[in-house]
PyMOL CGO cylinders between C-alpha atoms (Angstrom):
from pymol import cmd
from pymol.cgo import CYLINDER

trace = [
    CYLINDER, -69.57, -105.68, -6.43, -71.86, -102.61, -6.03, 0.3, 1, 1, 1, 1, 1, 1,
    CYLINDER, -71.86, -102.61, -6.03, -72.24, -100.46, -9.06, 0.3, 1, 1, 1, 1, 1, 1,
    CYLINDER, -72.24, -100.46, -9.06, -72.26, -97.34, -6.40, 0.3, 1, 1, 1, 1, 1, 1,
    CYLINDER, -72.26, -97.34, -6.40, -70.26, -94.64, -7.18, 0.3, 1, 1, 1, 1, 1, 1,
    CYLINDER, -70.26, -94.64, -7.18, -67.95, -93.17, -4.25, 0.3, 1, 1, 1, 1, 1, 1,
    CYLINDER, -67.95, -93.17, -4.25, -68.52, -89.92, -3.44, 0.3, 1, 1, 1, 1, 1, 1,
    CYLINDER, -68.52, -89.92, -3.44, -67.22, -87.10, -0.64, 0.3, 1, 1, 1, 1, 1, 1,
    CYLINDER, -67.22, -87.10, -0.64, -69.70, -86.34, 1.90, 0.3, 1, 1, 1, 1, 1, 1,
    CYLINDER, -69.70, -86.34, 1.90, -69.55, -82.70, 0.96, 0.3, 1, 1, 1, 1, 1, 1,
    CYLINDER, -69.55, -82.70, 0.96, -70.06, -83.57, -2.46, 0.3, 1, 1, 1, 1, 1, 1,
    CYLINDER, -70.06, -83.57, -2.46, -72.87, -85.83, -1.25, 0.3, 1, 1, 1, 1, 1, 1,
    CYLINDER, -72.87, -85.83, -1.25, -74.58, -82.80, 0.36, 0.3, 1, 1, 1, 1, 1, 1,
    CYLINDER, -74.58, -82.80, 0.36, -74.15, -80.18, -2.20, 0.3, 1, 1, 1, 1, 1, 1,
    CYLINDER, -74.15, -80.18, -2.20, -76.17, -82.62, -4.63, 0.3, 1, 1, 1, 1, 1, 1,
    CYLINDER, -76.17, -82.62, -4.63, -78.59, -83.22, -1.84, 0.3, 1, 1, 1, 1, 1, 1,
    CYLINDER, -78.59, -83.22, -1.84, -79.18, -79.78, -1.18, 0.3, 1, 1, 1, 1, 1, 1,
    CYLINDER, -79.18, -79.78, -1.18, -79.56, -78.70, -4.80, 0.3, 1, 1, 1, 1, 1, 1,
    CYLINDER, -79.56, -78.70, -4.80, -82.08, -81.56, -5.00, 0.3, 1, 1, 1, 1, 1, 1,
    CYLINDER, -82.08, -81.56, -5.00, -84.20, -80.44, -1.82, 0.3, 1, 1, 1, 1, 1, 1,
    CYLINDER, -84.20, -80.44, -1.82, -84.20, -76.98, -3.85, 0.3, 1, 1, 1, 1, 1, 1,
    CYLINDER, -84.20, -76.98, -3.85, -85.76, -78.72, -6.74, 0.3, 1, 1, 1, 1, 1, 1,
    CYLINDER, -85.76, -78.72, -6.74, -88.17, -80.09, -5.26, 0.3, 1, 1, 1, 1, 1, 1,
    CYLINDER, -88.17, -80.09, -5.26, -92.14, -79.11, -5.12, 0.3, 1, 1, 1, 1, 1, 1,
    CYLINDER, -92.14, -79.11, -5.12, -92.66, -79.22, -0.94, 0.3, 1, 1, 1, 1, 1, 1,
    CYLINDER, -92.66, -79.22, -0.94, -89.49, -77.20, -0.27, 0.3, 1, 1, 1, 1, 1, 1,
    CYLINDER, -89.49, -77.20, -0.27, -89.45, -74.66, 1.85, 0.3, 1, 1, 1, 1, 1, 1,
    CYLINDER, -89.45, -74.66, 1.85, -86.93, -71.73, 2.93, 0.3, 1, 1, 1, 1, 1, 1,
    CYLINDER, -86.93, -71.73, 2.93, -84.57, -72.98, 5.30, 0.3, 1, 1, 1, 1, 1, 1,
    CYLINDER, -84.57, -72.98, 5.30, -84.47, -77.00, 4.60, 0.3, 1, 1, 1, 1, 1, 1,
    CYLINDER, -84.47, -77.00, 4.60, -80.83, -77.84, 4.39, 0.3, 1, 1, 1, 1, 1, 1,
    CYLINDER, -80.83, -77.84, 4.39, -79.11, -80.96, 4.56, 0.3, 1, 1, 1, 1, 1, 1,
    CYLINDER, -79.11, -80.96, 4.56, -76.18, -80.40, 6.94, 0.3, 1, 1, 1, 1, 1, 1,
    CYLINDER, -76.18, -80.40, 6.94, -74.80, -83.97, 7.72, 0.3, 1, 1, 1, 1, 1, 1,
    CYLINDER, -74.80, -83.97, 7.72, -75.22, -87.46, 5.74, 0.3, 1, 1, 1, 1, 1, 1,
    CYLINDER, -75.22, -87.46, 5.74, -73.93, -90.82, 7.01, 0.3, 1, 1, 1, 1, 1, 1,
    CYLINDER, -73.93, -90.82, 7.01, -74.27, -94.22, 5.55, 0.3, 1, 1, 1, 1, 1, 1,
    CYLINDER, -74.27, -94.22, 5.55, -76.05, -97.34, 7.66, 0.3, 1, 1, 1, 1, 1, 1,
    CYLINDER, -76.05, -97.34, 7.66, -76.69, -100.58, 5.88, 0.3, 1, 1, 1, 1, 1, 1,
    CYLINDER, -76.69, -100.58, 5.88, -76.30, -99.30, 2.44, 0.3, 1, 1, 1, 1, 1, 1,
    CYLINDER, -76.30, -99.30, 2.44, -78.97, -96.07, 3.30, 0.3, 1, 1, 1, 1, 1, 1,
    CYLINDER, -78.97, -96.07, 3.30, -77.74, -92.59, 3.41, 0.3, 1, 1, 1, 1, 1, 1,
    CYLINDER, -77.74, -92.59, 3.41, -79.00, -90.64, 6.20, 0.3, 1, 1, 1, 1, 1, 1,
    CYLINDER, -79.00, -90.64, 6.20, -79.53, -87.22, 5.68, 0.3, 1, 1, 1, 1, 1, 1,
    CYLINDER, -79.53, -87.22, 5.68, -79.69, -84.56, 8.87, 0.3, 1, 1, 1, 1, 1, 1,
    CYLINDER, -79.69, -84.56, 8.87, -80.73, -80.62, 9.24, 0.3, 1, 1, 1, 1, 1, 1,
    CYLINDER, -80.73, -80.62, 9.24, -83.01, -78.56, 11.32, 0.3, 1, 1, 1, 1, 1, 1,
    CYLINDER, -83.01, -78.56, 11.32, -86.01, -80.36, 12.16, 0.3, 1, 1, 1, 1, 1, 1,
    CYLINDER, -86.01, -80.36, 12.16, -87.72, -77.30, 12.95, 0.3, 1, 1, 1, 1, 1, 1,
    CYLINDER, -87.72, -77.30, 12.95, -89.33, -77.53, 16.36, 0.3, 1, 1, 1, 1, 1, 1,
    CYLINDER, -89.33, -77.53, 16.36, -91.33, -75.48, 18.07, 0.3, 1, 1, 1, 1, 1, 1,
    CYLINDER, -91.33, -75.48, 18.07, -90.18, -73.91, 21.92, 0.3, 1, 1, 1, 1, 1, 1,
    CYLINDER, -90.18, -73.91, 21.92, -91.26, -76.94, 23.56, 0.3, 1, 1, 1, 1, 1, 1,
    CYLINDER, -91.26, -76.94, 23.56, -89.23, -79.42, 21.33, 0.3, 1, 1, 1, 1, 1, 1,
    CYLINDER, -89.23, -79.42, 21.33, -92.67, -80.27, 19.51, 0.3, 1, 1, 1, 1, 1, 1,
    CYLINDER, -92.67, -80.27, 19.51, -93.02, -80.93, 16.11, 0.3, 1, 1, 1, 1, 1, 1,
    CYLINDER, -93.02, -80.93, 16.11, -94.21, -78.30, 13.47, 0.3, 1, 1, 1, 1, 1, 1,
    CYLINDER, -94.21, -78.30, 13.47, -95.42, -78.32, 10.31, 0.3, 1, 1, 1, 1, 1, 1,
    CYLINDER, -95.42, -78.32, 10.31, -92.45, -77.94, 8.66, 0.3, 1, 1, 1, 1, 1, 1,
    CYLINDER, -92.45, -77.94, 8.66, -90.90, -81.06, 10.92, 0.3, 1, 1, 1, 1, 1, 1,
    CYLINDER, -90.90, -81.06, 10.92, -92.85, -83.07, 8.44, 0.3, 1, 1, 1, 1, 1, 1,
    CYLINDER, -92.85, -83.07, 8.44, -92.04, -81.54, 5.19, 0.3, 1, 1, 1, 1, 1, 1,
    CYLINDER, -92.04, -81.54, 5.19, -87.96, -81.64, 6.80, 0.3, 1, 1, 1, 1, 1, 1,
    CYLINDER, -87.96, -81.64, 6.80, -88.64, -85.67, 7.70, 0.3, 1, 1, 1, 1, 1, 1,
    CYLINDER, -88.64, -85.67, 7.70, -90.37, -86.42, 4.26, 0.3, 1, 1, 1, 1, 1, 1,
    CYLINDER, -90.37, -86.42, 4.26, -87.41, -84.51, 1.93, 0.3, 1, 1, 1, 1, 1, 1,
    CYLINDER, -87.41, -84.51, 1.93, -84.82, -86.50, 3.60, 0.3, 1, 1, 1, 1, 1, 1,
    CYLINDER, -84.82, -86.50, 3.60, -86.50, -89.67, 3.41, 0.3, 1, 1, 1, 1, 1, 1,
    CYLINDER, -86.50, -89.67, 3.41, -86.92, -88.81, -0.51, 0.3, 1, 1, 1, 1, 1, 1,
    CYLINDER, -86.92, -88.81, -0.51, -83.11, -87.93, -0.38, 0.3, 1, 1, 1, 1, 1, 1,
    CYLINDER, -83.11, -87.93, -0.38, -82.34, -91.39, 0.91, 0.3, 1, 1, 1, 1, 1, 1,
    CYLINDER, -82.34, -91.39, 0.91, -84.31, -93.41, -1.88, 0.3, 1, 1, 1, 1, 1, 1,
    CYLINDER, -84.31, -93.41, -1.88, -82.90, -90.97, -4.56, 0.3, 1, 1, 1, 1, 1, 1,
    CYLINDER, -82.90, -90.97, -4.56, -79.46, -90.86, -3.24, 0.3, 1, 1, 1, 1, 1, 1,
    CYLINDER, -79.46, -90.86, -3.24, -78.79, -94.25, -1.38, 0.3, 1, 1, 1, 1, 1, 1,
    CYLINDER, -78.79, -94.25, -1.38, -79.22, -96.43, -4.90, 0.3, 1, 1, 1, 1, 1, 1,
    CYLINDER, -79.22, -96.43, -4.90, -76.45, -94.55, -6.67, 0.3, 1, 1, 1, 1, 1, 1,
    CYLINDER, -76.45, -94.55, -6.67, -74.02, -93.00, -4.00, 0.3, 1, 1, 1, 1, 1, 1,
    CYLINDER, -74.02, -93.00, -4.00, -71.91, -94.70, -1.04, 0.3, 1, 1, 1, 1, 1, 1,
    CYLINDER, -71.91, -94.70, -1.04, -69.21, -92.22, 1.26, 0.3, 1, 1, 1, 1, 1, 1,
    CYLINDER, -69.21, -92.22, 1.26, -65.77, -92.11, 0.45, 0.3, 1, 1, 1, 1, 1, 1,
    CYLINDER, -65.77, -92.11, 0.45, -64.71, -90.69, 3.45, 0.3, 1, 1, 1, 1, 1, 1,
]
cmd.load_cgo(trace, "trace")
């Protein structure tokens, strides 16, 4: 039995985004809008921040790193309710 605690996914995302505030690479506009659950790993989703030919910026990496660090933070204690 997992020692996970259950958890709405709005709930899920209102921690997540507090924690992306927290955090030292943040930048205006990263937001966690979506979160699912594969294989025991919470996915996090947002903007990716793309330039006008679909390219990656900058800021795609910082977006791609913070929700990576979301899912090792997150996935260990927290599985979806819903």
């Amino acid at each position: 039995m997992s020692d996970k605690k259950e958890i709405k996914t709005n709930d899920l995302l209102m921690i997540a985004n507090q924690l992306l505030q927290d955090h030292q690479a943040y930048q205006d506009g990263i937001r966690a809008t979506s979160v699912e659950e594969k294989d025991d790993v919470l996915i996090f989703r947002g903007d990716y921040f793309l330039d006008d030919q679909g390219l990656p910026t900058e800021k795609t990496t910082v977006v791609f790193n913070l929700f990576k660090y979301l899912a090792h933070q997150l996935s260990p204690e927290f599985t979806l309710a819903d």
